[in-house]
C-alpha positions in Angstrom: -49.6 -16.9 174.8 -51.8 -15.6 172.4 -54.0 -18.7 172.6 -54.3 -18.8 176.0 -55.5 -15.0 176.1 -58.4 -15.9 174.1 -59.1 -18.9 175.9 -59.6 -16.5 178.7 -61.5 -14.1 176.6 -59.0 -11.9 175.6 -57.6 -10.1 172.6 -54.8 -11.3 171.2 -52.2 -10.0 168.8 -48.4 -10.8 167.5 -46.7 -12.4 170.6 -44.1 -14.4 168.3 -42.8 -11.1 166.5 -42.4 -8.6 170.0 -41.2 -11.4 172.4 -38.4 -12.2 169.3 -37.8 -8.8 169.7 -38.1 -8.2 173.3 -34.2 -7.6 173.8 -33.9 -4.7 171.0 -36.7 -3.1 172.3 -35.1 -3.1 176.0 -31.9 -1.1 174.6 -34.3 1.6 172.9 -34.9 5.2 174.3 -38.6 4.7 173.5 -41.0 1.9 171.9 -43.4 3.1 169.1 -46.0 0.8 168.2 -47.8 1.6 165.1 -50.0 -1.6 164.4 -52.9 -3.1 168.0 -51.3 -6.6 167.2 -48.0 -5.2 168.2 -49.5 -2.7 170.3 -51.5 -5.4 173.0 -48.7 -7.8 173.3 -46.2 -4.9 174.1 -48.8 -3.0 176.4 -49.5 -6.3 178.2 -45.5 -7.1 178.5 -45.1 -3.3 179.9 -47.8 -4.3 182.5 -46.1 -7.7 183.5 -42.5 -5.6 183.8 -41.2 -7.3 181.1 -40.8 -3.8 178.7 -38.8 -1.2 180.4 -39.0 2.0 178.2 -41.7 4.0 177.8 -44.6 2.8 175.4 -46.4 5.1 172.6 -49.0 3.0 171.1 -50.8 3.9 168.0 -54.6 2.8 168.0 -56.2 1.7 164.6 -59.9 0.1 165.3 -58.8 0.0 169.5 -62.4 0.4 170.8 -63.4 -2.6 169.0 -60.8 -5.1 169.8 -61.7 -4.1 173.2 -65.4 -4.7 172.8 -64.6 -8.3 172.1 -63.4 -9.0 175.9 -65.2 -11.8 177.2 -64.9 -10.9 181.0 -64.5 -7.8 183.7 -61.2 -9.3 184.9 -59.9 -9.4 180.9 -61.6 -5.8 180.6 -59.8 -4.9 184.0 -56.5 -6.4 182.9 -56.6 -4.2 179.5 -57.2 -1.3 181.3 -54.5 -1.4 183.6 -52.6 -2.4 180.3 -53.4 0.8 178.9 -52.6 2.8 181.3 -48.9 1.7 181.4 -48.7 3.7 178.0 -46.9 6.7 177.7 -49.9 8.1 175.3 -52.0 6.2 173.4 -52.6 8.1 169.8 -55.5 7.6 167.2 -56.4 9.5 163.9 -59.6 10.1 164.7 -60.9 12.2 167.6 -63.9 9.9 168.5 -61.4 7.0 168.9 -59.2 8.8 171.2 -62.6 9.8 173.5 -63.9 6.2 173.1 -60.4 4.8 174.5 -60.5 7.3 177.4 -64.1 7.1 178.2 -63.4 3.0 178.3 -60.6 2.8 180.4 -62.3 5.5 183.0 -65.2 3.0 182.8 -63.0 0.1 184.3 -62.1 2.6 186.8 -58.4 3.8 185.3 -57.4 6.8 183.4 -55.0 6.8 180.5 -53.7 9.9 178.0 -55.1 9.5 174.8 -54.4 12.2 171.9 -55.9 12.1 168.4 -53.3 13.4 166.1 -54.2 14.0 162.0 -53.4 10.9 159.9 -51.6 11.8 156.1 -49.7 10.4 153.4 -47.2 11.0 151.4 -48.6 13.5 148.6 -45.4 13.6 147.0 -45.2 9.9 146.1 -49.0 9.9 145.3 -48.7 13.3 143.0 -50.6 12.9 139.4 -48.1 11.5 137.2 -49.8 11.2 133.2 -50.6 8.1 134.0 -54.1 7.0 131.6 -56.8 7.1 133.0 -59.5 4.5 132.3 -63.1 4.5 133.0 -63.4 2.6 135.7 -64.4 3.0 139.4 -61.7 1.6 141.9 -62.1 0.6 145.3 -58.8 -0.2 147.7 -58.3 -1.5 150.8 -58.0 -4.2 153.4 -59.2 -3.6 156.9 -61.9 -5.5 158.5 -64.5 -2.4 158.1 -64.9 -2.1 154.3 -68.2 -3.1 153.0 -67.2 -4.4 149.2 -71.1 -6.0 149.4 -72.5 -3.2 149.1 -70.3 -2.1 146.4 -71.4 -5.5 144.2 -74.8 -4.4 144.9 -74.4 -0.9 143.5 -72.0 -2.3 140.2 -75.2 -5.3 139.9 -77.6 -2.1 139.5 -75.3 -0.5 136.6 -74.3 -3.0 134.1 -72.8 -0.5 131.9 -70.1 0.7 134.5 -66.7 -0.8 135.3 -65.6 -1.8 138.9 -62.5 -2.8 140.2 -62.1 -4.1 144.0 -58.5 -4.2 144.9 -58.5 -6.0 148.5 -57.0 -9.2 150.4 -57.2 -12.2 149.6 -59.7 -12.5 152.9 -61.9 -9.9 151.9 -62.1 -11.5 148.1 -62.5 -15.1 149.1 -65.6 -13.5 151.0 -67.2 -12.4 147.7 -68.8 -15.1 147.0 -70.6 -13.7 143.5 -70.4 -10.7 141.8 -71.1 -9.4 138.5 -69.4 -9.5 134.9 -69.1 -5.7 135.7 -66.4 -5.7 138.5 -63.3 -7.1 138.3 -61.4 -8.5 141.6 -57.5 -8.4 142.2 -55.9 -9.5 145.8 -53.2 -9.0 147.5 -51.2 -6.8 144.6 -48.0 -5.0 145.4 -48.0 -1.5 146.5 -46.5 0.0 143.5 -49.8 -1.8 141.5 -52.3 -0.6 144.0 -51.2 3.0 143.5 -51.3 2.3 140.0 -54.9 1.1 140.0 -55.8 4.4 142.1 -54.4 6.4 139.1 -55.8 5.0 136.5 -59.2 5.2 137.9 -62.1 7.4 136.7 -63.6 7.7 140.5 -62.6 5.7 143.6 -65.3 4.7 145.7 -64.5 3.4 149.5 -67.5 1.7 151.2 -67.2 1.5 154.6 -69.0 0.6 157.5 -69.2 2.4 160.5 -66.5 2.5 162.6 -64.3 4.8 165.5 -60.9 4.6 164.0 -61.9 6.6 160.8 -61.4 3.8 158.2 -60.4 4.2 154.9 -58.7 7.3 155.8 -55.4 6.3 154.1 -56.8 5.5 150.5 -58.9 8.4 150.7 -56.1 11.1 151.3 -53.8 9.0 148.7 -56.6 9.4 145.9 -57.0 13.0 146.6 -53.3 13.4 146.0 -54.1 11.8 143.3 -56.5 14.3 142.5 -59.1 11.9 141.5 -63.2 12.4 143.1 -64.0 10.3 145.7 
């Protein structure tokens, strides 16, 4: 399915994991969707009749998924998609306007709310952990610019980098300098680690609607380390 979307210039997303789980979702009061890989497949089955309760889907990076549509009748088909959602909820307020201004574009409407994104500042609260005196940058989605980052460690020798990433992002680093060191894919309890120990974290990012970054940001305030 997800194959054949694209073929027909479409987005596509986690078919496998929702249509496995197609028959739990059925028995539940309401289907909350926090990831767009989950998110298109189930707003797409909720269009085709296929998902009976009502749909909240949480949009992370929306807009631009749907820029990638290769055709009005994919464009027209998303639209309709989205408008089979309960609400449609982003953490940033430009996302939520971008998603409504789209779908009114294709000649729909759809109700989507921004609501304020956090973590846990508990789990994240300073702890005596050491700190060492290097800058840390975390994080994994699509939008963060770790080039430019290299480009700032290659013009200060004398300054320690880490870049804690996926293994995507550090296969895509093709050089960098004896200055910053690169870990991939570490556990959670690591990465929060790596945030503590740090003298600054920096976060490059390029542009973006859904507010990206947003989560490693708030967790290395809790952290109460500059940013």
């Amino acid at each position: 399915m997800k194959r054949a979307l694209e073929a027909a210039g479409g987005y596509g997303g986690d078919f496998a994991t929702v249509l496995a789980s197609l028959r739990s979702a059925n028995r539940a009061d309401v289907v909350f969707s926090t990831v767009d890989t989950v998110g298109i497949p189930l707003m797409l089955l909720k269009r085709a009749g296929r998902l009976r309760p009502p749909l909240v889907y949480v949009a992370i990076g929306l807009p631009e998924r749907l820029a990638q549509l290769r055709s009005r009748r994919m464009r027209r088909l998303y639209a309709s998609a989205l408008e089979t959602c309960d609400v449609v909820l982003a953490y940033s307020e430009k996302e939520a306007e971008d998603i409504r201004r789209w779908v009114v574009g294709q000649g729909g409407a759809v109700r989507a709310e921004f609501v304020p994104f956090g973590v846990d500042a508990g789990a994240f609260a300073p702890d005596g952990v050491a700190r060492t005196n290097v800058v840390v940058s975390v994080g994994t989605d699509p939008h963060r610019d770790f080039d430019l980052l290299v480009r700032v460690a290659t013009r200060m020798p004398d300054v320690a980098f880490r870049i804690v990433t996926s293994a995507d992002h550090a296969r895509a680093l093709h050089s960098r300098p004896d200055n910053v060191a690169l870990e991939s894919d570490l556990p959670f309890d690591e990465m929060r680690r790596r945030l503590a120990e740090a003298r600054l974290v920096a976060l490059p990012v390029r542009e973006n609607t859904y507010s990206g970054a947003t989560t490693v940001l708030l967790q290395a305030m809790a952290l109460e380390k500059p940013v």
